[in-house]
N, C-alpha and C positions, 0 to 999 in steps of 0.2 A: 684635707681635713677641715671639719667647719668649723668660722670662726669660735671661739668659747662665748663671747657673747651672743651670741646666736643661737645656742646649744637651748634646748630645755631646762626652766629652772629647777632648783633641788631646795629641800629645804636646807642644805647646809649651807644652799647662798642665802637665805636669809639669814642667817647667823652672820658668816661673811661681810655679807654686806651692811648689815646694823653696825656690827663691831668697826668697820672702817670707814664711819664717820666719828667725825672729832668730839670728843667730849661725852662719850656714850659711857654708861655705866648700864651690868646687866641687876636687874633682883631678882628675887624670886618670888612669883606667884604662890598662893595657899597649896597649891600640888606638886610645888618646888618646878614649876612650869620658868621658863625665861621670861620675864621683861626687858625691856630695852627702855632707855630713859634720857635724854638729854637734858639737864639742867631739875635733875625729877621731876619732870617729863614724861610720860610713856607716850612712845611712836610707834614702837611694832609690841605684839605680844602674842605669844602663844596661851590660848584658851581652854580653860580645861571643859569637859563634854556639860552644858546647859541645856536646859528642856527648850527653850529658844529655837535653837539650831538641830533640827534631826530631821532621819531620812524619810522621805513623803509615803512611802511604801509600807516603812516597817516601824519609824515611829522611834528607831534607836535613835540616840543622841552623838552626834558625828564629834568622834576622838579626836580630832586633826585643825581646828580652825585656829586659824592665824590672822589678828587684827591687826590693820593697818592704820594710822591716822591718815586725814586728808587733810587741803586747806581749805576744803568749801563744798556747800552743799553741792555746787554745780560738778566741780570734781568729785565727791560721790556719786550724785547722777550720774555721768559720763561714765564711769564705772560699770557700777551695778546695772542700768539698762542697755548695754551693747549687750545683746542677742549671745554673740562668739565669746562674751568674758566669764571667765569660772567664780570674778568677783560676785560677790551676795551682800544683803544685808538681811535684818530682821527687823522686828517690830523691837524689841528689846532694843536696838538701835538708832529707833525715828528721832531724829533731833541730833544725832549722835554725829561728830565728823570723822568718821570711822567705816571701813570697809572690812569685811569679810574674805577670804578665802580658806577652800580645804587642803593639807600640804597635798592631798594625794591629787590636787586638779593646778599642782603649780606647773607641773611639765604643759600645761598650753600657753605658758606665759615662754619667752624666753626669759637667759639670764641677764640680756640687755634692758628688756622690759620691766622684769623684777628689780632691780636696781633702780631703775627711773621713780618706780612705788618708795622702794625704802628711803628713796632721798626727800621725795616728796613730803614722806613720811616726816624723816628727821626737819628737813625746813617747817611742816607744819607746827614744830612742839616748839623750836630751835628758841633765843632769842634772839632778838631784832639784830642784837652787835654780830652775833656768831652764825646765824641765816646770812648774813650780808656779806662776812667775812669768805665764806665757804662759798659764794654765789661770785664772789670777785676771784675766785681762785682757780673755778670751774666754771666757766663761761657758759653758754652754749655753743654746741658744734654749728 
């Protein structure tokens, strides 16, 4: 059996995993969408369909994107331009420390992977006491 962290993400691991960092509160979006917040805060959010984001073909506006924050342009770069990432941005974004993905292109991420994003996430919004706090608690491996 393969490991779970290894598995394909779902979007219920992003729920999961927003919610099992410290300090997280959800609201809700104008479409009763979920945000995640730390400190009011938003690090992840689910997005409702904007003319921004839509498919190159047909021009609909994709239901499914889920924002992430980052801590830096260079960590958005790194994202968005690897070839193999499902991550995107938009122009609506340029300037933005924020990444992109569709829930239905989270399965090329694993759930190990995904989680590495949402933590990212949270330490980018986090403050300084409770980023450090959380960073002395989980090391790196």
């Amino acid at each position: 059996m393969p490991d779970a962290a290894e598995r394909p993400a779902r979007v219920e691991d992003v729920h999961e995993l927003a919610l099992a960092m410290p300090h997280v509160t959800i609201v809700r979006g104008s479409a009763e969408n979920p945000v995640y917040q730390v400190g009011g805060k938003s690090f992840v959010f689910f997005r409702t369909p904007r003319p921004d984001a839509v498919d190159p073909e047909t021009g609909e506006r994709y239901p499914d994107v889920i924002v992430f924050w980052v801590g830096s342009e260079a960590d958005k770069l790194a994202l968005v331009q690897d070839e193999g990432s499902p991550f995107f941005t938009t122009p609506h974004f340029d300037g933005h420390p924020s990444v992109l993905v569709r829930a239905c292109r989270l399965g090329e991420l694993s759930r190990a992977e995904l989680a590495e994003v949402v933590q990212d996430a949270w330490l980018s919004r986090a403050s300084a006491r409770r980023a450090k706090a959380w960073l002395e608690a989980h090391p790196p491996a």
